[in-house]
C-alpha positions as CSV (number, residue, x, y, z in Angstrom):
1,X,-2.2,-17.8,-12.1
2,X,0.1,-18.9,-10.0
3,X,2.8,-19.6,-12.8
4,X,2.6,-16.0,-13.6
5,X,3.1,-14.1,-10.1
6,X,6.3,-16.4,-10.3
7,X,7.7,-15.0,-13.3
8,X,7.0,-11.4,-11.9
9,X,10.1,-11.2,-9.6
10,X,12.6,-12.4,-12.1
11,X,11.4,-10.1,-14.9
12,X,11.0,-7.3,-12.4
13,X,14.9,-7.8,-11.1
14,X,16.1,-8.2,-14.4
15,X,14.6,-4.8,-15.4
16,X,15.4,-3.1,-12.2
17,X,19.1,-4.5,-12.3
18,X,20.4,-5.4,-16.1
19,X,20.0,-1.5,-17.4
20,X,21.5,-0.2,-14.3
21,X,24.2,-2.3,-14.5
22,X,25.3,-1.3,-17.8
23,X,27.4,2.0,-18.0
24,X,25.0,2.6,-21.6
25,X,22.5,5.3,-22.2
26,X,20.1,5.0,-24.9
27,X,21.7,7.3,-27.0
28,X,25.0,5.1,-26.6
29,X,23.4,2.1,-27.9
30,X,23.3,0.4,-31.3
31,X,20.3,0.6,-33.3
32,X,19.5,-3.0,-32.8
33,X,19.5,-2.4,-28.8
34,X,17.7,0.9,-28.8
35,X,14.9,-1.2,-30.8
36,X,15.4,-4.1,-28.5
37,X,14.3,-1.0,-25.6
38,X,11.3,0.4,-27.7
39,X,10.2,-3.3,-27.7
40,X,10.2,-4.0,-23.8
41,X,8.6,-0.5,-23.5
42,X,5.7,-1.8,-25.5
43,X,6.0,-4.9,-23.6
44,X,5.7,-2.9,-20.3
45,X,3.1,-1.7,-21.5
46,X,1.0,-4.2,-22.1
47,X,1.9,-6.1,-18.6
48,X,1.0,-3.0,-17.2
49,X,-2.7,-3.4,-18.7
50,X,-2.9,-7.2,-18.1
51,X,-2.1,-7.1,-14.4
52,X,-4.2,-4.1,-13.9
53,X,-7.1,-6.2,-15.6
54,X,-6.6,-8.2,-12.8
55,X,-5.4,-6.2,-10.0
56,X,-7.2,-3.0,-10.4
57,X,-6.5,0.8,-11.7
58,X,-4.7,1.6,-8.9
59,X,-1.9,-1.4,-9.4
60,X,0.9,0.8,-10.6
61,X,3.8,-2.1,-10.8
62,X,5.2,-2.2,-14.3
63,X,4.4,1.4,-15.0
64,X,7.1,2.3,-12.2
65,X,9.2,0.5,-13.7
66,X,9.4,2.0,-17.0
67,X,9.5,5.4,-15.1
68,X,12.3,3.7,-13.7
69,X,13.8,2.6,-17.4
70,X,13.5,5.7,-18.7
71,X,15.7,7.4,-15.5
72,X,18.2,4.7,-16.1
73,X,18.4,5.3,-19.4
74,X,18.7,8.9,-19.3
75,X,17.8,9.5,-23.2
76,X,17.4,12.4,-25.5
77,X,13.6,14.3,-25.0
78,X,13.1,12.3,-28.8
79,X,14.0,8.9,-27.7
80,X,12.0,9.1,-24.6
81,X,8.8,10.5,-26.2
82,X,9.1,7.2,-28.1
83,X,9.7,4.7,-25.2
84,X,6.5,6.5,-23.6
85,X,4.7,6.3,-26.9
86,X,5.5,2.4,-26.9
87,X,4.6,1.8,-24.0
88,X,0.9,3.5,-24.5
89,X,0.8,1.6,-27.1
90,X,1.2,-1.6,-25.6
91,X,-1.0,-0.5,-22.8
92,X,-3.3,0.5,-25.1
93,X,-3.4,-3.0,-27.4
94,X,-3.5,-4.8,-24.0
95,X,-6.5,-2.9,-23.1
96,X,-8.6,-3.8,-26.5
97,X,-7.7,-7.5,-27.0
98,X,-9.0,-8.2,-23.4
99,X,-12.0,-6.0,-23.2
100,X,-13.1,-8.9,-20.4
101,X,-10.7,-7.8,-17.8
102,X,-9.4,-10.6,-16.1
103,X,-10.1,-14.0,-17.0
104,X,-7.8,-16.9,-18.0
105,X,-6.7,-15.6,-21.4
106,X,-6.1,-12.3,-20.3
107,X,-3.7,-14.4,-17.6
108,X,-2.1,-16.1,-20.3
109,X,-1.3,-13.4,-22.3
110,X,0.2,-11.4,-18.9
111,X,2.0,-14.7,-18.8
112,X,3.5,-14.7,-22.3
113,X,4.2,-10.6,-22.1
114,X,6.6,-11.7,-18.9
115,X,8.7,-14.3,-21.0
116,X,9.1,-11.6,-24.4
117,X,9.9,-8.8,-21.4
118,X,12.4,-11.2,-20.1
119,X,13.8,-12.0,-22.9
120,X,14.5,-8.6,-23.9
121,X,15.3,-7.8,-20.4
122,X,18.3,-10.4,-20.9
123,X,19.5,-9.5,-23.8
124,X,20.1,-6.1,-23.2
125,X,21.6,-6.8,-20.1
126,X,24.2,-8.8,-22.4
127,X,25.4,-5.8,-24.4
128,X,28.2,-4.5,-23.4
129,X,29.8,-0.6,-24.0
130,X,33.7,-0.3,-24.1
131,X,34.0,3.4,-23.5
132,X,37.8,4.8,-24.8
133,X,39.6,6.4,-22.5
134,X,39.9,9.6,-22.1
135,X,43.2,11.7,-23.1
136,X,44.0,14.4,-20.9
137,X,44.7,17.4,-22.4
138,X,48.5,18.5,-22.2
139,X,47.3,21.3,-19.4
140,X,45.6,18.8,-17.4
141,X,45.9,18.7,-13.8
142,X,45.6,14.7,-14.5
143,X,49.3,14.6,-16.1
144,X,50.6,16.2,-13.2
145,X,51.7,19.5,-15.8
146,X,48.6,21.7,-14.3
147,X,48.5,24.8,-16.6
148,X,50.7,27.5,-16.0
């Protein structure tokens, strides 16, 4: 139990930091990193269910932070229709494989959900977007030639 509340700061930091400090938006991403997102919704997901098992209906933790992922990520209505529908879904699987609530397996599997969240959480906090420059126009105020 304890092992698990530890690996709750790190995997909350590295979702609350790595997207944010990335200049990408989902829509900027390659396919393999938009996937890598749909994943850690799903994995949100479920760590929402597991620690409410445990922690009640009213814990909102990992919920706010996908709220909080899909703000950063700022994506099309399409794309986040499908982080939300991932992230049900994982809430959702949660919710049936551990019909107990909480017990030890339910703590292990919250346990196990952190490591795949932070993995994901660390890789996409790897990727990095080189944006092109710019050109101003030739009637640009930037060239110093404002229009006439």
């Amino acid at each position: 139990m304890l092992r698990a509340r530890a690996l709750v700061p790190a995997l909350a930091a590295l979702l609350l930091t790595a997207p944010s400090a990335l200049p990408a938006h989902a829509q900027e991403r390659e396919p393999a990193d938009r996937q890598r997102l749909l994943d850690l919704a799903y994995t949100l997901g479920q760590s929402h269910a597991l620690r409410q098992a445990c922690e009640g209906a009213g814990d909102q933790f990992w919920r706010a932070r996908m709220m909080r992922l899909i703000d950063i990520e700022a994506a099309d209505t399409t794309f986040t229709d499908r982080l939300r529908d991932r992230f049900n879904g994982g809430f959702a699987a949660s919710q049936a494989g551990h019909p107990e609530g909480c017990s030890p397996e339910s703590r292990r599997a919250e346990r196990q959900a952190a490591q795949r969240g932070r993995a994901l959480a660390s890789k996409l906090s790897q990727t990095v977007v080189v944006n092109e420059p710019v050109q101003a126009s030739p009637d640009s105020m930037a060239d110093g030639r404002g229009a006439r």
